[in-house]
C-alpha positions in Angstrom: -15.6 32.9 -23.0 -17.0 31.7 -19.6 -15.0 30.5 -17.0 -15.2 27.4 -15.7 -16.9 26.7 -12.3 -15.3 24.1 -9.6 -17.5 22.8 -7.9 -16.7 20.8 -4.6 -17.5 17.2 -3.7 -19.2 18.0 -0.9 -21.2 19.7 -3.6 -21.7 17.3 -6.3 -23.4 14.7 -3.3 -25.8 17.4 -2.2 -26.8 17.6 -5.5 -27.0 14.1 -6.5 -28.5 13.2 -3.2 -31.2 15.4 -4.3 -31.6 14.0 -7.7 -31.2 10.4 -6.2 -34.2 10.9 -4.0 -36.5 11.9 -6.8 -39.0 14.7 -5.1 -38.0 17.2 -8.0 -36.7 17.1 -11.1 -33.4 17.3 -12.7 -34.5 20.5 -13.8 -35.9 22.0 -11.0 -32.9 20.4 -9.0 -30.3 22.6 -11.3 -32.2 25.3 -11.4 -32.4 25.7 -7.7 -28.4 25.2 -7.9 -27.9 27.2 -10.7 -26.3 24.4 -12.7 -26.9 22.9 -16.2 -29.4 20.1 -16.1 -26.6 17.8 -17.7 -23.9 18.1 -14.7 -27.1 17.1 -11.9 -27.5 14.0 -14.7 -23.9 13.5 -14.7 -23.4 13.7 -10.8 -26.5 11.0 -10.1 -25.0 8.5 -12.4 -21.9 9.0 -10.7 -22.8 8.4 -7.8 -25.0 5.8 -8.4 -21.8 4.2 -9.9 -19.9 4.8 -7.0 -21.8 3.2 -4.8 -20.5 0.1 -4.9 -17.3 0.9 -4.1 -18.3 2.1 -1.0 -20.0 -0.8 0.3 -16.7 -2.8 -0.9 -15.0 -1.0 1.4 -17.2 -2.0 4.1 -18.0 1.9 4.7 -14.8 3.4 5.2 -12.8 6.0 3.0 -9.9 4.5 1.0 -7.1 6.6 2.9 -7.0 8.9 5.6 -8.5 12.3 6.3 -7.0 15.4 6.0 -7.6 15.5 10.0 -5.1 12.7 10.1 -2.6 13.9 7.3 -2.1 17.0 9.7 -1.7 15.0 12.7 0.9 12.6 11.0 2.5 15.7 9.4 2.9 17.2 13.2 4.2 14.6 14.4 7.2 13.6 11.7 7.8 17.1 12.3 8.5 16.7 16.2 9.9 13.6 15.6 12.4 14.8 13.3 13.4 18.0 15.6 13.8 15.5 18.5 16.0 13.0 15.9 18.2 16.1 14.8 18.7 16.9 18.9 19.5 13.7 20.0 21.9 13.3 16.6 23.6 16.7 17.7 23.9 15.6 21.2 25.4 12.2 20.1 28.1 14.1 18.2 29.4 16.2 21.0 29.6 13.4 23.5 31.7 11.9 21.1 33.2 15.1 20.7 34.4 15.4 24.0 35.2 12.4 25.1 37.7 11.4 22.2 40.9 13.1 22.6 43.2 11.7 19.5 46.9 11.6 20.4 49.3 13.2 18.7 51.7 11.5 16.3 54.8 11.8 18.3 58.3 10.2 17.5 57.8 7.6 20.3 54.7 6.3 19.1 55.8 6.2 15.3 
């Protein structure tokens, strides 16, 4: 049995672009990318689908980029090592500066 082939999205767009513009056929246009007629098919009616949506949003992607997911991911990071240092800080001022008494018979 054949395995399956993943195919990104980056992909799929080229190759429903290409169908979408209609200067080849679906079958020249899966041939070329070694693809089943079907899945080009499938990917243009997709996409035409989609298209809606994306004028909906006025444009813009529905959450953020990866290039931002890394960015917010560094910097919960940083924030959290400075949290965890001010936190142990906090602690020995405390620390240091509380000097409990002992229970002596005078103050009982």
């Amino acid at each position: 049995m054949a395995k399956r082939r993943n195919f990104s999205d980056a992909f799929k767009a080229k190759v429903a672009l290409e169908a979408l513009r209609g200067d080849k056929t679906i079958q020249e246009i899966a041939a070329k990318y070694q693809v089943h007629p079907n899945q080009v098919s499938t990917w243009k009616r997709q996409a035409v689908e989609g298209m809606a949506d994306v004028f909906a949003r006025g444009g813009k992607s529905e959450g953020p980029t990866e290039a931002e997911v890394k960015e917010l991911h560094a910097k919960i990071g940083r924030l959290s090592v400075e949290n965890d240092l001010y936190e142990a800080v906090s602690v020995n001022r405390v620390a240091k500066h509380h000097h409990p008494q002992s229970a002596s018979a005078n103050t009982l």
